[in-house]
Kinemage of the C-alpha trace (Angstrom):
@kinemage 1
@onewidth
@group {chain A} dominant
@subgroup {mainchain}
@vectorlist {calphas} color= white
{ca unk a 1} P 4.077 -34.167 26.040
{ca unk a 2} L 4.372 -36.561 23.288
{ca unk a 3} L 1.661 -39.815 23.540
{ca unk a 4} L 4.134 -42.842 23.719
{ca unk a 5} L 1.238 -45.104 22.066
{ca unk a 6} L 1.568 -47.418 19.087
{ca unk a 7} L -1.521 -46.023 18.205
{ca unk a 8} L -3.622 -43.130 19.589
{ca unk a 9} L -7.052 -45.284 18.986
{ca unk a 10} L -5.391 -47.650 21.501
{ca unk a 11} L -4.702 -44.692 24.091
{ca unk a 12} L -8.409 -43.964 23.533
{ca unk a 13} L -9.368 -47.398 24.056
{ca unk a 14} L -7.493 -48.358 27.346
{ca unk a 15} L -8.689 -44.570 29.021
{ca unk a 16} L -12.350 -45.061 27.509
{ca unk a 17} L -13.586 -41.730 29.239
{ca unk a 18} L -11.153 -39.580 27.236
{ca unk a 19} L -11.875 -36.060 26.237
{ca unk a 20} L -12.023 -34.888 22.938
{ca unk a 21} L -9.384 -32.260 23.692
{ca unk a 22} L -7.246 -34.941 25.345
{ca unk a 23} L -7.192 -37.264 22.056
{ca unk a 24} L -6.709 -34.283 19.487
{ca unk a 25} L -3.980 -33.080 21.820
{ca unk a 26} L -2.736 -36.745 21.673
{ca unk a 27} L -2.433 -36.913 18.014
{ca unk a 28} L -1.420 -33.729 17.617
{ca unk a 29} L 1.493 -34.125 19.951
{ca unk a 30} L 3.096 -36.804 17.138
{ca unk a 31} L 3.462 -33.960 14.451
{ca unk a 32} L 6.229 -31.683 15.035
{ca unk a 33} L 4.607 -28.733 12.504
{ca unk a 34} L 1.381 -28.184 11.486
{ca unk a 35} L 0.596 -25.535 8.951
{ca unk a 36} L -2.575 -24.226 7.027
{ca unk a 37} L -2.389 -23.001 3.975
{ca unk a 38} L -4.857 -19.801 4.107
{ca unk a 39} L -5.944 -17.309 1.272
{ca unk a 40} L -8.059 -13.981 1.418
{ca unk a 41} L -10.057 -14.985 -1.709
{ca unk a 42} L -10.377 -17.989 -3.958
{ca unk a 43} L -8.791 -18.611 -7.636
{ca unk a 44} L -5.244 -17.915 -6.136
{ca unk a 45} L -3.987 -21.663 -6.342
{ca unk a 46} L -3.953 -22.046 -2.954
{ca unk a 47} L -4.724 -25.996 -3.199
{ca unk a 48} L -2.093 -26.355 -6.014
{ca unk a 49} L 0.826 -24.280 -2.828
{ca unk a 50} L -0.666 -26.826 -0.718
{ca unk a 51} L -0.017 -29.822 -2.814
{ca unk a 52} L 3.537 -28.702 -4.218
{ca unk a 53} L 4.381 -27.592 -0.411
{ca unk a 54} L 3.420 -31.504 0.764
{ca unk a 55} L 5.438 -33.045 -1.834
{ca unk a 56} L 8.414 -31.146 -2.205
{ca unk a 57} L 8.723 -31.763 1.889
{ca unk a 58} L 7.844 -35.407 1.214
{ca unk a 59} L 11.100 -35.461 -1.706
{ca unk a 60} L 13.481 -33.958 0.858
{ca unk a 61} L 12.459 -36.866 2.871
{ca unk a 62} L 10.108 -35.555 5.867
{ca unk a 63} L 6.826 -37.372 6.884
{ca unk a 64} L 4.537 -35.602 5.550
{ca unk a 65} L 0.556 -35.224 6.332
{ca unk a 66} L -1.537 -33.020 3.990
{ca unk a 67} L -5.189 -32.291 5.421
{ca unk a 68} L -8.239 -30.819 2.941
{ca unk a 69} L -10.577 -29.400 4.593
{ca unk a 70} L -12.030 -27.300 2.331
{ca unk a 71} L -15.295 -28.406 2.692
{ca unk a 72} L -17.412 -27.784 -0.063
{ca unk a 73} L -14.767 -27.579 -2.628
{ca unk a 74} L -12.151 -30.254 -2.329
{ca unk a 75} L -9.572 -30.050 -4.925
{ca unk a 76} L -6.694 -32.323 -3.622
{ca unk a 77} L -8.192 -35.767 -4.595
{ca unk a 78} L -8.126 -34.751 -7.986
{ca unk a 79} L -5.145 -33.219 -8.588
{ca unk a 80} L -3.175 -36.532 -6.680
{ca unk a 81} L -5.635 -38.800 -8.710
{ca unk a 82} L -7.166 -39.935 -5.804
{ca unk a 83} L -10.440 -42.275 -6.470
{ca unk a 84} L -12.529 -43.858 -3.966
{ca unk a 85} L -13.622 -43.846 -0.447
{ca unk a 86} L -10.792 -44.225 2.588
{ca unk a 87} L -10.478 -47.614 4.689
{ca unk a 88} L -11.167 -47.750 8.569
{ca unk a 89} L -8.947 -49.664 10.900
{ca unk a 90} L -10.399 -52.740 13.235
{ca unk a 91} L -9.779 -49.741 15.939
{ca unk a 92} L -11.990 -47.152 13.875
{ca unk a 93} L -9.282 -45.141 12.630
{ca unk a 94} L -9.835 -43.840 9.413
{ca unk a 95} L -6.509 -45.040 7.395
{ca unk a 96} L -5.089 -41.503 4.936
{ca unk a 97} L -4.275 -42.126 1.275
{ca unk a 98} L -0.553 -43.223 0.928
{ca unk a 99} L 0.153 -41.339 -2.124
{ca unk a 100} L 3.848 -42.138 -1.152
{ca unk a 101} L 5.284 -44.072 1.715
{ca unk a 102} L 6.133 -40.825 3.677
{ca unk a 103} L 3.186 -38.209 2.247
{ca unk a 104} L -0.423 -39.349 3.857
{ca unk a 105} L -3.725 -37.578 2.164
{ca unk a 106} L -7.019 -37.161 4.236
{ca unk a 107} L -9.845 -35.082 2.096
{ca unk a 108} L -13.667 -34.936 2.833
{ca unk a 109} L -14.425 -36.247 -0.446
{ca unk a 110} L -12.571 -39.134 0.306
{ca unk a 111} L -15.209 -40.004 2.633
{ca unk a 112} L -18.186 -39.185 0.090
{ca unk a 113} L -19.699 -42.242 -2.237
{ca unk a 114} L -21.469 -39.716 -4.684
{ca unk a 115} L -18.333 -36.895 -4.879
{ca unk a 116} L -20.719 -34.818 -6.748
{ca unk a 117} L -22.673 -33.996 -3.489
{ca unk a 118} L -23.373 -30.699 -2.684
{ca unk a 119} L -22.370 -30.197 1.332
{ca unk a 120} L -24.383 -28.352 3.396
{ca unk a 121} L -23.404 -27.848 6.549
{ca unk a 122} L -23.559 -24.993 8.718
{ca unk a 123} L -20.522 -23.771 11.347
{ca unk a 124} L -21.037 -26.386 14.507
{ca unk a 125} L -20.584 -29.697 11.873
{ca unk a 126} L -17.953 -28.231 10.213
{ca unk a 127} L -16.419 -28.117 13.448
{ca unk a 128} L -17.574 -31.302 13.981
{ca unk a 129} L -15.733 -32.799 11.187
{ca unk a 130} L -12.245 -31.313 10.993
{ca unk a 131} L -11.973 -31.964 14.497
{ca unk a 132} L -12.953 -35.896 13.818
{ca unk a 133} L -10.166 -35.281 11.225
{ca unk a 134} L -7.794 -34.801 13.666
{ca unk a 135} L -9.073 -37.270 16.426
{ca unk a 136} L -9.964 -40.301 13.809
{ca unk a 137} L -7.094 -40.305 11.214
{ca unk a 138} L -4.388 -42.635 11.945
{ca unk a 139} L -1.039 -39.593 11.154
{ca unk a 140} L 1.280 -41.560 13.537
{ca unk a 141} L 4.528 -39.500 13.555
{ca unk a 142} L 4.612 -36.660 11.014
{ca unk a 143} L 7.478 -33.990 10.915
{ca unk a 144} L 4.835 -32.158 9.139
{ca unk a 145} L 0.954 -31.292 8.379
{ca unk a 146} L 0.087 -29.336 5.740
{ca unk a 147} L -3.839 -28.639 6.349
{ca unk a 148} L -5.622 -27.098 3.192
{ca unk a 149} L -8.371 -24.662 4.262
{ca unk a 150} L -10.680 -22.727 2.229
{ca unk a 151} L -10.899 -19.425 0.757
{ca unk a 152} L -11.568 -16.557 3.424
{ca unk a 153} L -11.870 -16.296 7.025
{ca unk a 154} L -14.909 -18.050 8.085
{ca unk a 155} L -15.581 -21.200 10.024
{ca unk a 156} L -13.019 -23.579 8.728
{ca unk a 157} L -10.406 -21.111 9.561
{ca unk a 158} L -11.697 -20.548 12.736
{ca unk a 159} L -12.021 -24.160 13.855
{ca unk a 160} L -7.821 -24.475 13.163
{ca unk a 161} L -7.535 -21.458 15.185
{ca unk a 162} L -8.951 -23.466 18.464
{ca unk a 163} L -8.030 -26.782 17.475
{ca unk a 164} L -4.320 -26.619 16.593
{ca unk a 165} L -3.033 -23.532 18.912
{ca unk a 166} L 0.541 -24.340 17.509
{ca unk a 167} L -0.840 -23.838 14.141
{ca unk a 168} L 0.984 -21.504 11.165
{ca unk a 169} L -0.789 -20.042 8.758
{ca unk a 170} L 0.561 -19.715 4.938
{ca unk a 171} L -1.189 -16.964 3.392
{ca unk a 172} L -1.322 -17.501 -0.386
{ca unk a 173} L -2.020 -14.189 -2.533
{ca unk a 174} L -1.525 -13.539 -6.577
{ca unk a 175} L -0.303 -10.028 -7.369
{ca unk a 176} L -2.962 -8.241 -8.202
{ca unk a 177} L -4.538 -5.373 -6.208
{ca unk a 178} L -8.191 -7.520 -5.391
{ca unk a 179} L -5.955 -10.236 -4.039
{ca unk a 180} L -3.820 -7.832 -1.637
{ca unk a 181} L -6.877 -6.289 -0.023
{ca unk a 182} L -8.421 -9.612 0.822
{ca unk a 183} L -5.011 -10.819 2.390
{ca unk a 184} L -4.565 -8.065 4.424
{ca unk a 185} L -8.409 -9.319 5.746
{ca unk a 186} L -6.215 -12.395 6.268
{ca unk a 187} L -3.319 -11.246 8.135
{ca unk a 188} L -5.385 -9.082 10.175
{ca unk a 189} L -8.062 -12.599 11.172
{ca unk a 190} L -4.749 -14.984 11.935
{ca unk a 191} L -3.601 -11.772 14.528
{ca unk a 192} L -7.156 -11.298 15.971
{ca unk a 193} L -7.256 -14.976 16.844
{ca unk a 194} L -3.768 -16.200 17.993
{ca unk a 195} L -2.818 -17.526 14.946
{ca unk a 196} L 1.020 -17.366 14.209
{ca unk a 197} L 1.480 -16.339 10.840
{ca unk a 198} L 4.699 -18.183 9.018
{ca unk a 199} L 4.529 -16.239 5.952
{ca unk a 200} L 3.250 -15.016 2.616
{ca unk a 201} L 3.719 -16.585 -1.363
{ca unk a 202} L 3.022 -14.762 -4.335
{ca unk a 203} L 1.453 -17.525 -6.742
{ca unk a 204} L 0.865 -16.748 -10.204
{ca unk a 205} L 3.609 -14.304 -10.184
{ca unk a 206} L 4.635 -13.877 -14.268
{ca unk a 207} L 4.632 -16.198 -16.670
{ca unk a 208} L 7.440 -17.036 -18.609
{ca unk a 209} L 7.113 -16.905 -22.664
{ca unk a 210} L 7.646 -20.483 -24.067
{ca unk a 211} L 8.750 -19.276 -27.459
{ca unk a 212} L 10.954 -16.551 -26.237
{ca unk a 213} L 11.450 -16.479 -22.863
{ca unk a 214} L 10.103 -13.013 -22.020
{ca unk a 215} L 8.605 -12.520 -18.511
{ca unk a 216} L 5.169 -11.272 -18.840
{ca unk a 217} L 3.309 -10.146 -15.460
{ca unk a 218} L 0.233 -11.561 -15.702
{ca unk a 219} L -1.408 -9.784 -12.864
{ca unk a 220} L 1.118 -7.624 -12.330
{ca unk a 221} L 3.793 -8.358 -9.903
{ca unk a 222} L 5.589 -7.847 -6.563
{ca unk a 223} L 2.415 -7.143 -5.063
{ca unk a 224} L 3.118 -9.661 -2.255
{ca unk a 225} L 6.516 -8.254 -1.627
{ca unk a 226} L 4.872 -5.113 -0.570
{ca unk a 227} L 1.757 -6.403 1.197
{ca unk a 228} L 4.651 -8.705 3.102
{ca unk a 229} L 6.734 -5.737 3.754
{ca unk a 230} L 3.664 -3.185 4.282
{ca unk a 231} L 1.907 -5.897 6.782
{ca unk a 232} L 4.944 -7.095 8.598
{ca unk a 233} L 5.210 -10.588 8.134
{ca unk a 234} L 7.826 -13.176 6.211
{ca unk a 235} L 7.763 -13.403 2.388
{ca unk a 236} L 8.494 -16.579 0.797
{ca unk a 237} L 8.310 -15.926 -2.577
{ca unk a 238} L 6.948 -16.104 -5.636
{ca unk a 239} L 5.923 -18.627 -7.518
{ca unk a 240} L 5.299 -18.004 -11.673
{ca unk a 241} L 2.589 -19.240 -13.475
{ca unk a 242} L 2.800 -22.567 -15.187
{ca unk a 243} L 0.511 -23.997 -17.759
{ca unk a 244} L 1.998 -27.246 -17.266
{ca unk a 245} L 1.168 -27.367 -13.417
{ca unk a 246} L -2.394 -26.452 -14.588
{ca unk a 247} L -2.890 -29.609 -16.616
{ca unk a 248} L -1.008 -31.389 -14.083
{ca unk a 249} L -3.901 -30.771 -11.671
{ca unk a 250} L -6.447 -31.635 -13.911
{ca unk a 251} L -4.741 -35.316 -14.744
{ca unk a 252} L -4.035 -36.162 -11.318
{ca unk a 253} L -0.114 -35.900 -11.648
{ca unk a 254} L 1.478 -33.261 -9.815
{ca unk a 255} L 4.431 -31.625 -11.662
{ca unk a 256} L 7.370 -32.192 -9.600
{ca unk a 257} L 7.054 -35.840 -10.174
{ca unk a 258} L 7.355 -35.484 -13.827
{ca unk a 259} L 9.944 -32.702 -13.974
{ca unk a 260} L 12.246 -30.200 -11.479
{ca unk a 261} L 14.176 -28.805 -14.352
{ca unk a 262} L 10.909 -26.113 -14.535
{ca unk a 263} L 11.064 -22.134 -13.433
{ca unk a 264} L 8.279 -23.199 -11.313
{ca unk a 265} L 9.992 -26.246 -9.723
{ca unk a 266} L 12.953 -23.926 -9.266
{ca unk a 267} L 10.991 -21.792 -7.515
{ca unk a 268} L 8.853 -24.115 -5.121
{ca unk a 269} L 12.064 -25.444 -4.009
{ca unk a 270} L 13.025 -22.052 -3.027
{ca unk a 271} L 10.332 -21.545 -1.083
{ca unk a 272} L 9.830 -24.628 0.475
{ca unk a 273} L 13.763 -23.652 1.720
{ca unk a 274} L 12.743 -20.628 3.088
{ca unk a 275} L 9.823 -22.637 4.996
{ca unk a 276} L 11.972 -25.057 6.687
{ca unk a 277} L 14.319 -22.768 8.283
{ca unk a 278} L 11.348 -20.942 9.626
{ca unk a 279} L 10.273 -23.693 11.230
{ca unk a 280} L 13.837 -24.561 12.241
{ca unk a 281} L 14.513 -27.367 9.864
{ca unk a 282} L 17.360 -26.046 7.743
């Protein structure tokens, strides 16, 4: 049932004794999909699937949340050129980063003064923290939550898992062998633990020649394909390398701002289209 509150710090306020199961279940009943992007190792560009998936859904007009919760290696801040620490409502609601009026960005080092800080925190505080991340941000209403977890299967992971029971995981893989055995790892955790799984990208998937247009498979290719096919879930595509997108990241402006004309825009579009009608959106 959805919380009919302005605010859910003010639902918290007037019940004072509530759970926190009851006000994570009252947020999370004002976002219609929630979905965390997951991959079996790191290097894949599994931040840079998370970013592109928030903002094409923000372009084709959704509310849109995106979530970092990679803990000890947050890489969303920098590639949306985030700087400084997040504000706190008079009702102690930490207020996300409006990057645009209809895409919200929460990350942990958002929340850090010295963002060179090593953290180190073992599995109960990590818990601890995404679920304040859920309970203290003020989302409102979002059609959609795109939560960026870290490589692996470990405690992060885990913590969605119990959290967010409606939760879809987004496997991200690149084509090569390493990267297929460690998603199948993946595949396997999200079915051990309840976790629906909506599909699986290929990132880094060829790169096209700028001087003469020749496809050359970087790390191979149409591995996903047959790890989709092989493991029995949804493929949604593959997504080619793109040096631009790389020194997008680094200057804190995402690519599809700049330009859609790209391969790579091309293809995120794609297979953002192939997410919404998975989660009944077409």
């Amino acid at each position: 049932m959805k919380c009919d509150q302005k605010s859910c710090a003010s639902c918290s306020t007037a019940a004072q004794k509530k759970s926190k199961e009851e006000l994570i279940g009252c947020k999370l009943s004002r976002i219609r999909n929630k979905i965390v992007v997951m991959s079996g190792k790191g290097g894949v560009g599994k931040s840079s699937v998370s970013c592109y998936l928030a903002i094409a859904l923000a372009q084709k007009g959704y509310q849109v949340g995106l979530l970092d919760i990679d803990l000890h290696g947050p890489s969303i801040p920098k590639m949306f050129g985030m700087h400084g620490t997040l504000n706190i409502t008079a009702d102690r609601e930490i207020i996300p980063h409006e990057y645009r009026p209809n895409l919200k960005i929460v990350s942990i080092e958002s929340m850090l003064e010295d963002t060179d800080s090593a953290i180190i925190w073992r599995g109960p505080l990590k818990h601890g923290v995404i679920q304040q991340f859920l309970v203290d941000c003020k989302w409102d209403d979002l059609d959609f939550l795109v939560i960026d977890s870290p490589p692996g299967t470990g405690d992060e992971a885990l913590s969605i898992s119990k959290l967010i029971t409606d939760a879809k995981a987004l496997i991200v893989t690149t084509p090569q062998e390493v990267a297929l055995a460690d998603v199948r790892k993946s595949i396997n955790f999200c079915r051990k633990v309840d976790l629906q799984i909506l599909g699986l990208v290929e990132n880094m998937s060829g790169l096209s020649c700028p001087h003469c247009s020749k496809f050359i498979p970087i790390f191979r290719t149409g591995g996903g394909r047959k790890t989709s096919s092989a493991m029995k879930v949804e493929f949604l595509g593959e997504l080619p390398f793109d040096p631009e997108v790389v020194e997008a990241g680094d200057s804190g402006t995402p690519l599809l701002d700049e330009r859609k004309d790209t391969l790579f825009a091309k293809a995120v579009d794609q297979f953002v289209d192939k997410v919404l009608v998975l989660c009944n959106h077409e």
